[in-house]
C-alpha positions as CSV (number, residue, x, y, z in Angstrom):
1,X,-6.6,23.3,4.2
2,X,-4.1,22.0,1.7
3,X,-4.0,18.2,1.2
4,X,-0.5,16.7,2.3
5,X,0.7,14.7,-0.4
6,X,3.5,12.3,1.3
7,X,6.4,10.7,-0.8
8,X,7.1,7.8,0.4
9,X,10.7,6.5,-0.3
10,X,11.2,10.4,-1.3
11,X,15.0,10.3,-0.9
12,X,15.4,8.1,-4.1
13,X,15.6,9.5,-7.6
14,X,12.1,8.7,-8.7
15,X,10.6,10.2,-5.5
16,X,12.6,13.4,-4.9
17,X,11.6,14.3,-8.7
18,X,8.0,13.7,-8.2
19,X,8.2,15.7,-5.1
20,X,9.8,18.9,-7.0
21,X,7.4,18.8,-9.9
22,X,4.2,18.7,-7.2
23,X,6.1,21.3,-4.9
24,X,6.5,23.4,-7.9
25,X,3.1,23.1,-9.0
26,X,2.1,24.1,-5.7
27,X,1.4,21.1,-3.6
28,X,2.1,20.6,-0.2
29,X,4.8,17.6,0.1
30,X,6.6,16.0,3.0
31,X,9.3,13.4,1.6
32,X,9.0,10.1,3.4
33,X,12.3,7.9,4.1
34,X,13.5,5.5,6.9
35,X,16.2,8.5,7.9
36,X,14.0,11.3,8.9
37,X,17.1,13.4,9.1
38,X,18.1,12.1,5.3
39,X,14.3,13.7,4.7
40,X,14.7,16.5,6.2
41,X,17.9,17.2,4.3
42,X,16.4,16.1,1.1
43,X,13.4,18.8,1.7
44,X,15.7,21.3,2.3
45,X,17.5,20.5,-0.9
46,X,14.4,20.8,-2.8
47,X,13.1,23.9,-0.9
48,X,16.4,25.8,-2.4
49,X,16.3,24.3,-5.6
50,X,12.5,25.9,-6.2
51,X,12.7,28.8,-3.9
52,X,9.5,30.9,-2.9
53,X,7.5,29.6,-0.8
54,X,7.5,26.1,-1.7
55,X,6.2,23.9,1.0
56,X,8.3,20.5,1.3
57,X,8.9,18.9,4.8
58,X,11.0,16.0,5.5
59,X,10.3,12.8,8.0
60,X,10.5,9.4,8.8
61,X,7.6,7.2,6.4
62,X,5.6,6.6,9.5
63,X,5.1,10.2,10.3
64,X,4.2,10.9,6.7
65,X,1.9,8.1,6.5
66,X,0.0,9.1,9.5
67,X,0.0,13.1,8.5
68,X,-0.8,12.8,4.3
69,X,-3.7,12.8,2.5
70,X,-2.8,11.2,-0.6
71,X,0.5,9.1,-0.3
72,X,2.9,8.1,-3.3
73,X,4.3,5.0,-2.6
74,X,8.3,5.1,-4.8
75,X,10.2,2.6,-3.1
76,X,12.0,-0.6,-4.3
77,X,9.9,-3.5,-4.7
78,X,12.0,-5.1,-2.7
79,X,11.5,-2.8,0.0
80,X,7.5,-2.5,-0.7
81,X,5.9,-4.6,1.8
82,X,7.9,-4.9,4.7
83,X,7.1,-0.6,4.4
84,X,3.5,-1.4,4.4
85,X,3.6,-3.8,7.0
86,X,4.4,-1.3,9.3
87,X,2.2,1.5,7.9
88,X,-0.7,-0.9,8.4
89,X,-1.8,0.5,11.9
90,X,-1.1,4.4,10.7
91,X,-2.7,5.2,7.8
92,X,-5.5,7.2,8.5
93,X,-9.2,6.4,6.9
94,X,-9.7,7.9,3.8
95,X,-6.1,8.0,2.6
96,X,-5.5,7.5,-1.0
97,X,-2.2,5.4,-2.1
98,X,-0.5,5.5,-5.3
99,X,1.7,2.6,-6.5
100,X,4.8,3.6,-8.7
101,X,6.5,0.3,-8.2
102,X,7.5,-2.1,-10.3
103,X,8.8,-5.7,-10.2
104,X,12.3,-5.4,-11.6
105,X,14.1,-8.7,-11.8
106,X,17.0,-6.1,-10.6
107,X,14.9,-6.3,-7.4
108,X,16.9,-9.9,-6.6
109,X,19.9,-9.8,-8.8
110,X,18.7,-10.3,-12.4
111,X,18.5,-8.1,-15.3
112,X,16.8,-4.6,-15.3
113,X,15.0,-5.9,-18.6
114,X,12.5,-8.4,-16.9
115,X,10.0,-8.7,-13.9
116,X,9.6,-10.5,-11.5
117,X,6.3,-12.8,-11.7
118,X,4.5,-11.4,-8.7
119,X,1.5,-14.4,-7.1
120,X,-1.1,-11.6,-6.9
121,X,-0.6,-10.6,-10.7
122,X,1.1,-7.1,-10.5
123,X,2.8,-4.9,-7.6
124,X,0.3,-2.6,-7.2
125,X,-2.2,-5.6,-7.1
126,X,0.2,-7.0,-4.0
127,X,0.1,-3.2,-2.5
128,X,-3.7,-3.4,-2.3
129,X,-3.9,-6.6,-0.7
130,X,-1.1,-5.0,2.2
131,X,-3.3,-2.0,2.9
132,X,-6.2,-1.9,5.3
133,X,-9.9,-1.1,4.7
134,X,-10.6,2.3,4.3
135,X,-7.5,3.5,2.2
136,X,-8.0,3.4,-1.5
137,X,-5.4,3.0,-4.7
138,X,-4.5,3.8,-7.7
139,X,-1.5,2.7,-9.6
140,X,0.8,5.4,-11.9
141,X,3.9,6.9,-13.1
142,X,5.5,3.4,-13.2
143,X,6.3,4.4,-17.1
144,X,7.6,7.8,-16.0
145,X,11.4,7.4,-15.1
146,X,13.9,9.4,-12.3
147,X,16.0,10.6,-15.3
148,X,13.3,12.6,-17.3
149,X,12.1,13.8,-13.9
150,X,15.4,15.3,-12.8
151,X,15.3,18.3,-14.9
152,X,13.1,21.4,-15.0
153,X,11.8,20.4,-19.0
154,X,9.0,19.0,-19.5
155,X,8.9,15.3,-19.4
156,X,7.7,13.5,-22.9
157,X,5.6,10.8,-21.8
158,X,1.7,9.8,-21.4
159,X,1.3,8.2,-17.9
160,X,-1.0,5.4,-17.7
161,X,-3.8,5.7,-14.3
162,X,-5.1,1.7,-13.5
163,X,-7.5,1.6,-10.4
164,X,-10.7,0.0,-9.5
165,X,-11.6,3.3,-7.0
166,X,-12.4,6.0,-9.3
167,X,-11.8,8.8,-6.3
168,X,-8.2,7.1,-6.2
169,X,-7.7,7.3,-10.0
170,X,-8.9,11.1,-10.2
171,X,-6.4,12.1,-7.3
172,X,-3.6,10.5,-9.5
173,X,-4.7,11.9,-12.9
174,X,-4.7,15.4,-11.0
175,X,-1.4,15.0,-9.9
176,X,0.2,13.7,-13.3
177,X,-1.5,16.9,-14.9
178,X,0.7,18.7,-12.5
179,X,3.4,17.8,-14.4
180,X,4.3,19.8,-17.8
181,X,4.3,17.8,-20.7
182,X,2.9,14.6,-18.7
183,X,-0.6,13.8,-20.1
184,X,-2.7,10.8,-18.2
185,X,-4.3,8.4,-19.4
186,X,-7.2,5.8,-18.2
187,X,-5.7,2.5,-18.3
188,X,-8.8,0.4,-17.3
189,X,-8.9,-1.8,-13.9
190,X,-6.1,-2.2,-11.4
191,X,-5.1,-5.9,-12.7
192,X,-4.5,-3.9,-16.0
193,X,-1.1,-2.6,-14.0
194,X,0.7,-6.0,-14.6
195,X,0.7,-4.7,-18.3
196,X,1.8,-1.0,-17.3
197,X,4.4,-2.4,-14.9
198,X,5.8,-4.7,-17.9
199,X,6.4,-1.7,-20.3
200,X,9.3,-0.2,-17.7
201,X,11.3,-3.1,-18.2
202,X,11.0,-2.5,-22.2
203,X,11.7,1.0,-22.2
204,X,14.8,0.6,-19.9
205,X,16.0,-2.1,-22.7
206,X,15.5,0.8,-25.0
207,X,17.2,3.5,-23.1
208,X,20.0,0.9,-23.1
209,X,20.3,0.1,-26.5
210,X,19.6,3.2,-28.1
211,X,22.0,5.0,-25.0
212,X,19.5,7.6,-23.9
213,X,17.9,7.6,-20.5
214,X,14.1,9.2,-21.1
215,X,12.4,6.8,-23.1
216,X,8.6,7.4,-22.3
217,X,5.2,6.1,-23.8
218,X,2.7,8.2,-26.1
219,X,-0.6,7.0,-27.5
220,X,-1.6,8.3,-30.3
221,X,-5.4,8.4,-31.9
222,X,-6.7,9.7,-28.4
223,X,-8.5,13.4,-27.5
224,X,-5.9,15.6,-25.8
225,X,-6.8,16.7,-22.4
C-alpha cells in the first residue's frame, strides 16, 4: 500500500506547492487544514492542475493526522503548537513528522527579516518536544520558499535535512529528491535547525533587496547525489 503523506496547513502557499510537486511525483497526499471543505477544494484544485491520476484528498488536520504516514507540518509558527496540541492523542505510532516552520518575527508583528528567539532553541526543536513517544522528526524545506514552489520549473536550491532519527531524516531526503532541481543535504543533528531556520529570514532580506522572490541556498565543494 502507498504511504499517505499528509500536508498539514496544505491550504497555504508553502503547503499546496509541496503537495503538487509530491502528487506529481507520484505520492499519495491528502492536504490538511482547519476547513476540511477549504481542503477538499484545494485538492480538487491540485487534482486539475496535474491531471491523470494524481491522488490528492482534502480534510480537516485531524483526519490527516490520524490517516498519514509521514506528515509535513507547513503552518505559521504562530499557529504550530496549539495544531499539535490537538494532534497529540491522534497521531498514530510510527508516524514520521517533518518541520518546515520557521520563527518569523512576522509571526507577532515584527519584521520578516528576524526570528523570533524560541526557549527550546529552534522550532522544530519546540515541535519535538509537542509530539508524543512513538512519532519521529525531521526538520526540512524551511530554506525552500512558496514562490519557487508555485511553478512547474525546477526549483534552484539545496535543502538542508537536520534530525536526530535517521529513519525520519531518510523519509525527508526521499521526498526533497522528489522535487526537480531540489538536491538534499545532511545538516547534522536537530538543534542544528536553529541555524537552517535563521537562513529564511536572510534570504527573504535578499529577495527584498535585490526584488526577486526565489532566493535559495547552494553548497558548493559537495558530491552530487
Amino acid at each position: 500500500m502507498a504511504r499517505k503523506i499528509a500536508i498539514l496547513g496544505g491550504t497555504g502557499a508553502e503547503g499546496s506547492g509541496l503537495a503538487y510537486h509530491l502528487a506529481q511525483a507520484g505520492e499519495n497526499v491528502l492536504i490538511g487544514s482547519r476547513d476540511a471543505a477549504r481542503a477538499q477544494e484545494t485538492a480538487k484544485r491540485l487534482r486539475e492542475r496535474i491531471g491523470g491520476d494524481s491522488r490528492i484528498e482534502g480534510m480537516d488536520n485531524p483526519s490527516a493526522a490520524a490517516t498519514c504516514d509521514v506528515a509535513i507540518l507547513t503552518v505559521p509558527f504562530s499557529g504550530v503548537s496549539a495544531l499539535l496540541k490537538q494532534l497529540k492523542s491522534v497521531w498514530k505510532p510510527g508516524t514520521m513528522v517533518i518541520d518546515t516552520t520557521v520563527p518569523l518575527a512576522a509571526a507577532v508583528g515584527g519584521a520578516a527579516t528576524r526570528v523570533l528567539g524560541v526557549w527550546q532553541g529552534s522550532a522544530a526543536e519546540q515541535t519535538k518536544e509537542l509530539l508524543p513517544p512513538g512519532v519521529s522528526l525531521a526538520a526540512a524545506f524551511q530554506n525552500l520558499g512558496a514562490e519557487s514552489l508555485a511553478g512547474n520549473e525546477p526549483v534552484d536550491c539545496d535543502v538542508l535535512v537536520c534530525g536526530d532519527d535517521e529513519k525520519a531524516k531518510q523519509v525527508a531526503f526521499e521526498l526533497v529528491s522528489k522535487i526537480r532541481g531540489a538536491r538534499p543535504l545532511n545538516g547534522g543533528k536537530l538543534e542544528n535547525a536553529r541555524i537552517v531556520e535563521s537562513l529564511t529570514a536572510l534570504l527573504i532580506g535578499l529577495n527584498m533587496r535585490y526584488k526577486v522572490h526565489g532566493a535559495g541556498i547552494r553548497f558548493t565543494g559537495l558530491p552530487l547525489r
